[in-house]
C-alpha positions in Angstrom: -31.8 -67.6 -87.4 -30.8 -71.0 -86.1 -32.0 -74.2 -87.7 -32.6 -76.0 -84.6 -34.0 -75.3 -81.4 -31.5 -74.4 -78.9 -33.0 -75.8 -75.5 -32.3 -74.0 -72.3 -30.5 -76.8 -70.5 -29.7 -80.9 -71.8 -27.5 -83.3 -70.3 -24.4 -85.0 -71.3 -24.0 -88.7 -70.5 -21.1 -90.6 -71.6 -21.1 -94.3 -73.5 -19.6 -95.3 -70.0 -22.9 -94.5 -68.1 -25.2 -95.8 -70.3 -23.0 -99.1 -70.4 -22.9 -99.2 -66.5 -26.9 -98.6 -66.5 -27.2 -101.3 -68.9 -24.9 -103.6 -66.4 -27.5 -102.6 -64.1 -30.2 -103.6 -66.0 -29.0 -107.1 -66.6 -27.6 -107.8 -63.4 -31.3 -107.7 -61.7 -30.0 -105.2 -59.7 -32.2 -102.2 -60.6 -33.0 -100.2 -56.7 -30.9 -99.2 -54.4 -27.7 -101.2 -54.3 -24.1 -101.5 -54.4 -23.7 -98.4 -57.1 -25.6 -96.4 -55.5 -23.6 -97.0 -51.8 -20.3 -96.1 -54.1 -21.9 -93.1 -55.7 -22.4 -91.8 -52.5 -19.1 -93.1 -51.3 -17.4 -90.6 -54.0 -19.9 -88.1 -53.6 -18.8 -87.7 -49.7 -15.2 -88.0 -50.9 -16.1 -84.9 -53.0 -17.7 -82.7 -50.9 -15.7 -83.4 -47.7 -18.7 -84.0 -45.8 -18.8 -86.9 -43.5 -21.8 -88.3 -45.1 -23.9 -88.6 -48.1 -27.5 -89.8 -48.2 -28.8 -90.0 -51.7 -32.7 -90.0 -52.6 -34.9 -89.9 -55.6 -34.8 -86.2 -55.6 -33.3 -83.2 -53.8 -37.2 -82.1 -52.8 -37.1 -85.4 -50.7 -33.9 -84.4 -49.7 -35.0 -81.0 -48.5 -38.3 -82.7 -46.9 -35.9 -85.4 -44.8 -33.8 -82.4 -43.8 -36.5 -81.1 -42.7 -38.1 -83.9 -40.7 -34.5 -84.0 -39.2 -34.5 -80.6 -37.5 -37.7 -79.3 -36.9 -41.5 -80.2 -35.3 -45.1 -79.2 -35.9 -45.7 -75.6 -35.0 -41.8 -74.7 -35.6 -41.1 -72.2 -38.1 -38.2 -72.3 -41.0 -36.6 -69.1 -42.6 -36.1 -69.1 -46.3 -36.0 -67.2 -49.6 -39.0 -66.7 -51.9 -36.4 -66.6 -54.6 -36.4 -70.2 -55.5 -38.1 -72.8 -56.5 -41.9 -74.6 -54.6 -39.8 -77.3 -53.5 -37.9 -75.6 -50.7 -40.7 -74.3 -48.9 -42.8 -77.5 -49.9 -40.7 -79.6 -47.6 -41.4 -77.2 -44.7 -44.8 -77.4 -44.6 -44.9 -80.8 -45.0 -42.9 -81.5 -42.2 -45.6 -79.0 -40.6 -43.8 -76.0 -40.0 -44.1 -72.7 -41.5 -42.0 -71.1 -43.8 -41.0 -67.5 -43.1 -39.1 -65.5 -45.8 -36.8 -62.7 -46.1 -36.4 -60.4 -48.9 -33.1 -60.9 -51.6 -30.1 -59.3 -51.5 -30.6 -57.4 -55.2 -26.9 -58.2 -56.5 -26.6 -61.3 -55.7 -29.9 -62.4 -55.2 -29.5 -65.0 -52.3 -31.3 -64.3 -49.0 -30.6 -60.9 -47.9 -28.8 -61.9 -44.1 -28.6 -58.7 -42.8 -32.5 -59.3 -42.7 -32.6 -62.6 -41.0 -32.7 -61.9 -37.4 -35.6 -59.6 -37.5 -37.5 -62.3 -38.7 -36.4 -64.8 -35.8 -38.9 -65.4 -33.1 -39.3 -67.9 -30.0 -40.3 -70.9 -32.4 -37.7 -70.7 -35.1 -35.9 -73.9 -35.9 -33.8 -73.6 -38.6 -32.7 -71.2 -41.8 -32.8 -72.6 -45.1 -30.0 -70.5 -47.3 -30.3 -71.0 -51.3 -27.2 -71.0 -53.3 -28.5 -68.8 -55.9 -27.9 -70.1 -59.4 -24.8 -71.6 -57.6 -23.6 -68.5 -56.2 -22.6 -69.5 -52.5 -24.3 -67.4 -49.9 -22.4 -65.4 -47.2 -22.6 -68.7 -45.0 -20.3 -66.5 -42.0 -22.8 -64.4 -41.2 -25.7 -67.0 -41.6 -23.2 -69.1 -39.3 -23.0 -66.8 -36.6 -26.9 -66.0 -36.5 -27.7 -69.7 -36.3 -25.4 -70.5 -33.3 -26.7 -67.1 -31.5 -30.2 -68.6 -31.8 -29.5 -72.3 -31.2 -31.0 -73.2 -35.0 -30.1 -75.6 -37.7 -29.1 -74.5 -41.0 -30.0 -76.5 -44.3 -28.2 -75.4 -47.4 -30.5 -75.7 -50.3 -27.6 -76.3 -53.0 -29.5 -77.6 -55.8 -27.8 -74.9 -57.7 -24.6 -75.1 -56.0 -22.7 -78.8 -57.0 -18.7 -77.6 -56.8 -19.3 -74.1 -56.0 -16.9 -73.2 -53.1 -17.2 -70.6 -50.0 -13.9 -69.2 -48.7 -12.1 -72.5 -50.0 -14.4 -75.5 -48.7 -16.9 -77.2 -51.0 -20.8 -76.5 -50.3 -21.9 -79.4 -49.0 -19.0 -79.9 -46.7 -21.2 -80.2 -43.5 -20.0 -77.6 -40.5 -21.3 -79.8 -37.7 -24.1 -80.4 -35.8 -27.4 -79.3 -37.2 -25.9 -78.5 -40.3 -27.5 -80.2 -43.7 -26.7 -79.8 -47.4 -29.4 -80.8 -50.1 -28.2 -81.0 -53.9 -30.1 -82.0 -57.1 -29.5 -84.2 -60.0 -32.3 -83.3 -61.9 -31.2 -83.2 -66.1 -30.6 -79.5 -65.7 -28.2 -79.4 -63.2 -24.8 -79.4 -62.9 -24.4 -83.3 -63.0 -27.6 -85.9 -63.2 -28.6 -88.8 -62.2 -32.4 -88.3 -64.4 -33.8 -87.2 -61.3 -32.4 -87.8 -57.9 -30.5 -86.2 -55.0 -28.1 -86.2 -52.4 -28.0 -85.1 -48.3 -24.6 -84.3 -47.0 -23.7 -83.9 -43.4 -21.2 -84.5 -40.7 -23.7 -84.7 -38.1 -23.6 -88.8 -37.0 -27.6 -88.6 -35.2 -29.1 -86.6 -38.7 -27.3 -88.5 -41.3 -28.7 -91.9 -39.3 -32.0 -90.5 -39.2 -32.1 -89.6 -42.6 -30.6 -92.9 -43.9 -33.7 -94.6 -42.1 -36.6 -92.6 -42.8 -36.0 -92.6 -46.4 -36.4 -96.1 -46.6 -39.5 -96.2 -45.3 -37.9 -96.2 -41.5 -36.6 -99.6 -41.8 -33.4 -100.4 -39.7 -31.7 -102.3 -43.2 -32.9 -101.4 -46.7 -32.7 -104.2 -49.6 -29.6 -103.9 -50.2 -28.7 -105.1 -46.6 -31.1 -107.8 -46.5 -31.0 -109.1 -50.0 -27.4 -109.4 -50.8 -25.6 -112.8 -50.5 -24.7 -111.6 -47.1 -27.5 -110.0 -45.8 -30.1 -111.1 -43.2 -34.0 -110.5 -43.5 -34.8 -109.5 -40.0 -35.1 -105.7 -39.6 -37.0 -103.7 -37.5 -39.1 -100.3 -38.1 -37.9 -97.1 -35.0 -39.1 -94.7 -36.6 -42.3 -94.2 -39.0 -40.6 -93.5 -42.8 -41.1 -92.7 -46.8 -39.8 -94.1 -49.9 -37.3 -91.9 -50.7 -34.4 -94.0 -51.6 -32.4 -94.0 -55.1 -31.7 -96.4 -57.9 -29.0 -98.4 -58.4 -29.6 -97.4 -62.6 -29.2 -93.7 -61.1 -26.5 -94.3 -59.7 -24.3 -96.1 -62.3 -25.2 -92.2 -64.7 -24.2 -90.0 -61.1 -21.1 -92.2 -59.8 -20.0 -91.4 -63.6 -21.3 -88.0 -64.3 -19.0 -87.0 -60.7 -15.7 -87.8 -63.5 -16.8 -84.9 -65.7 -18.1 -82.2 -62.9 -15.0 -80.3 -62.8 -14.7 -79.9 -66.4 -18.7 -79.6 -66.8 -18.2 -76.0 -65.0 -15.3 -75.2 -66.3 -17.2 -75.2 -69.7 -19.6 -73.0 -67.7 -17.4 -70.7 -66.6 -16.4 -69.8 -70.5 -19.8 -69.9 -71.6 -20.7 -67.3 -68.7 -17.4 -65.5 -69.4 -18.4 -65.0 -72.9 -21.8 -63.4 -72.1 -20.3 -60.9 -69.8 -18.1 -60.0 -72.0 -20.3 -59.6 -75.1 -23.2 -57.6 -73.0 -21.0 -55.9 -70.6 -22.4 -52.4 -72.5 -25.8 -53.2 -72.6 -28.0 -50.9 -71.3 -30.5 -53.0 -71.2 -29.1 -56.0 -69.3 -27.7 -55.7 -65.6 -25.3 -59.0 -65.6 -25.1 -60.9 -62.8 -22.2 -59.2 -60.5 -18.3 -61.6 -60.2 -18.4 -64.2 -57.6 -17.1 -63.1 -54.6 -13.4 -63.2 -53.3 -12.8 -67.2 -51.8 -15.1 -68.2 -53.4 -16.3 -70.2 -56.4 -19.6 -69.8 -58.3 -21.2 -73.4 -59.8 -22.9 -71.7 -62.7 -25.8 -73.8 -62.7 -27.9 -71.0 -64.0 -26.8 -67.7 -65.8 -29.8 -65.0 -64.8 -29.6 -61.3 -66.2 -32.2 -58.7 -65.2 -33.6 -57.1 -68.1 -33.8 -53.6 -67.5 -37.3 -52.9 -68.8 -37.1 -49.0 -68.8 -34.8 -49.4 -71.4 -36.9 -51.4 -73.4 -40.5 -51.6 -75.0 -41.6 -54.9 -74.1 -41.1 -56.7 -70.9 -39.3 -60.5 -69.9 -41.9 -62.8 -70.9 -42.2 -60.9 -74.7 -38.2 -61.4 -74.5 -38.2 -64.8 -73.4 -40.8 -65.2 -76.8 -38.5 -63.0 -79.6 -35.6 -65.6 -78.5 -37.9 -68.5 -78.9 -38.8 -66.9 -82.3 -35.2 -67.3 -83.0 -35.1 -70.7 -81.9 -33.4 -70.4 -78.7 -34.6 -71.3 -75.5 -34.8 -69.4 -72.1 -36.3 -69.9 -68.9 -37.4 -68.2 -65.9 -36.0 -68.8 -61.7 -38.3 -67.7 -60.2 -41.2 -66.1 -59.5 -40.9 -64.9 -55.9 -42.8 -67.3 -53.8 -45.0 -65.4 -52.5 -47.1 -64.1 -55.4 -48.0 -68.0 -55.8 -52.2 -68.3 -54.5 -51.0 -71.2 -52.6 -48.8 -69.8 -50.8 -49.9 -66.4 -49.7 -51.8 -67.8 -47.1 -49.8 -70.0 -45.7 -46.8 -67.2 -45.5 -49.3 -64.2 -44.6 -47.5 -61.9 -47.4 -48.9 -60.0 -49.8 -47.0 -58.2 -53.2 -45.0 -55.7 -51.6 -44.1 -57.2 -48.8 -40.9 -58.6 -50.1 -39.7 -55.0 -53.0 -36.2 -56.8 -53.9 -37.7 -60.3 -54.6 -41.0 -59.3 -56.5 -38.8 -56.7 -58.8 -36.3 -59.2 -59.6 -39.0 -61.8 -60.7 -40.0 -59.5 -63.0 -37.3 -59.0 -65.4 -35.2 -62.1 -64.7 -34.5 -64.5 -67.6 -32.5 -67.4 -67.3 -30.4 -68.1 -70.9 -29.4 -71.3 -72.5 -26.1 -72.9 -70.4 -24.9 -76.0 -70.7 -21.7 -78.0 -71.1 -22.2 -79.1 -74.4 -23.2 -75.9 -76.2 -20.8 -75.5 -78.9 -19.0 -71.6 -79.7 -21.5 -71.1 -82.3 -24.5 -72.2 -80.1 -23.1 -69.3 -77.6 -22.6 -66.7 -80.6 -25.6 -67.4 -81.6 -27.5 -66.8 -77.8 -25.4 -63.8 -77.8 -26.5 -62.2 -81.6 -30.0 -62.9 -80.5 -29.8 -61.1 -77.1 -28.2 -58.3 -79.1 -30.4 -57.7 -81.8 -33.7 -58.2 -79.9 -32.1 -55.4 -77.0 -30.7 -53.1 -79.2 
């Protein structure tokens, strides 16, 4: 058994980050500021996308989005497999969420699904990029432009994951919105933080205004050597915007993306390979052709028939072991707060509920070491077998 605990997820920052955040620190420049305007500079760069808007996490992200595309009264579809946060922002920018049952391979929204749940006040669809595994954005495309409705990409999962050779994040036009995350478990960090990509000029303005509390010029406009105090307030906002000591860990976490999933890749690559005959395990199925899978989160079903305990005893004989695991998600609507609000009750959504009970998301991260994976892997064995 290992020594030490192997967490489920932690970060690597560089000497270079925590130099730049330290710059930060002595300049007096600490909020929003010129790092964070070149952070999101490179992150547009990256993504293709016409515009980034960065915020102090991707569930403001998702709730700006939101504000951006839909009213009172409107309704949003969505998944119940992730997590609070995507539904959150609906109702909050007072719509209701409405959501469709998982596809069980892949386990993003199942879109063949989607338009039976469309009605006269539908707005917009909310797709999740599953653990990072783009969904099938063609046929989500199409539906949305039959039915006049804006699509937000939750890609908190999804940071250089690719669909049919475009980054996610990209922005396909008008009403189109992608929302990523920088929280310490995701594919790059910034602590916590986010960023909004679009190509659509009138949301990206929108956005950029009512996350700083709806003012026509944020600090960094008005406080610079070159600035001017006056501003004015068109629209009523929140305070949403990021740190200038987040940005100097993002601007240089974007150096090491690439190579952060290609580490990834061979962690997941060496899982699939060592469980590929175990019957009690159904691994998650190869990315799709054209595309590329981000890896954020690796996410086997346990197959409990072949077994005589069920996840959450798993998840405890690897913690036993020292190793870590988590759990995404419990389908949303076996939450009390919001089966009301959604109508649903358990059974209503077969795919989701049964996949939220024997998922179990295993230790992945770009600085595990070999022996850190072997030993994930002899644990999975000898507790399954």
């Amino acid at each position: 058994m290992r020594k030490e605990f192997l967490p489920f997820s932690k970060p690597d920052v560089s000497e270079n980050a925590i130099q730049d955040v330290c710059d930060s620190i002595r300049s007096g420049w600490l909020a929003m500021g010129p790092k964070t305007v070149d952070f999101e500079n490179k992150f547009a760069t990256y993504t293709g996308a016409k515009y980034a808007i960065s915020v102090n996490s991707a569930t403001a992200g998702l709730h700006l989005a939101a504000m951006a595309t839909v009213q009172i009264g409107d309704e949003v579809i969505t998944t119940p497999m992730t997590f609070a946060s995507t539904v959150n922002a609906i109702i909050y920018a007072g719509a209701k969420p409405v959501l469709v049952d998982i596809d069980p391979h892949t386990f993003n929204i199942d879109v063949n699904k989607i338009e039976a749940k469309i009605t006269p006040r539908t707005r917009a669809i909310i797709p999740v990029h599953f653990a990072g595994r783009p969904c099938d954005m063609d046929k989500i495309e199409a539906i949305a432009k039959k039915h006049n409705l804006a699509i937000i990409e939750d890609s908190a999962h999804a940071l250089g994951a690719s669909y049919h050779g475009k980054r996610v994040g990209f922005g396909r036009g008008e009403k189109r919105i992608a929302v990523f995350s920088f929280h310490p478990t995701k594919n790059i960090t910034t602590g916590e933080g986010g960023m909004v990509t679009t190509s659509d000029e009138k949301i990206a303005e929108q956005i950029s205004v009512q996350r700083q509390n709806g003012m026509s010029k944020g600090a960094w406009n008005r406080f610079a050597a070159k600035g001017n105090a006056n501003y004015d307030i068109a629209i009523p906002g929140l305070k949403y915007q990021m740190m200038d000591i987040q940005a100097a860990i993002g601007r240089d976490q974007m150096n090491y993306l690439e190579a952060f999933n290609a580490r990834r890749t061979e962690i997941v690559n060496a899982y699939n390979n060592a469980f590929a005959d175990l019957a009690a395990m159904t691994l998650p199925p190869p990315i799709e052709e054209g595309n590329i899978h981000a890896w954020h989160i690796y996410t086997p079903l346990l197959n409990l028939k072949e077994l005589d305990f069920t996840r959450n005893e798993f998840m405890a004989k690897m913690k036993e072991r020292n190793i870590g695991t988590a759990y995404h998600y419990q389908a949303l609507h076996l939450f009390s707060a919001y089966k009301e609000i959604t109508g649903l009750n358990k059974g209503d959504l077969p795919v989701a509920e049964d996949v939220s009970e024997r998922i179990v998301s295993l230790p992945l991260f770009p600085k595990m070491t070999d022996n850190d994976v072997q030993d994930v892997i002899e644990a999975v064995l000898a507790i399954c077998r």
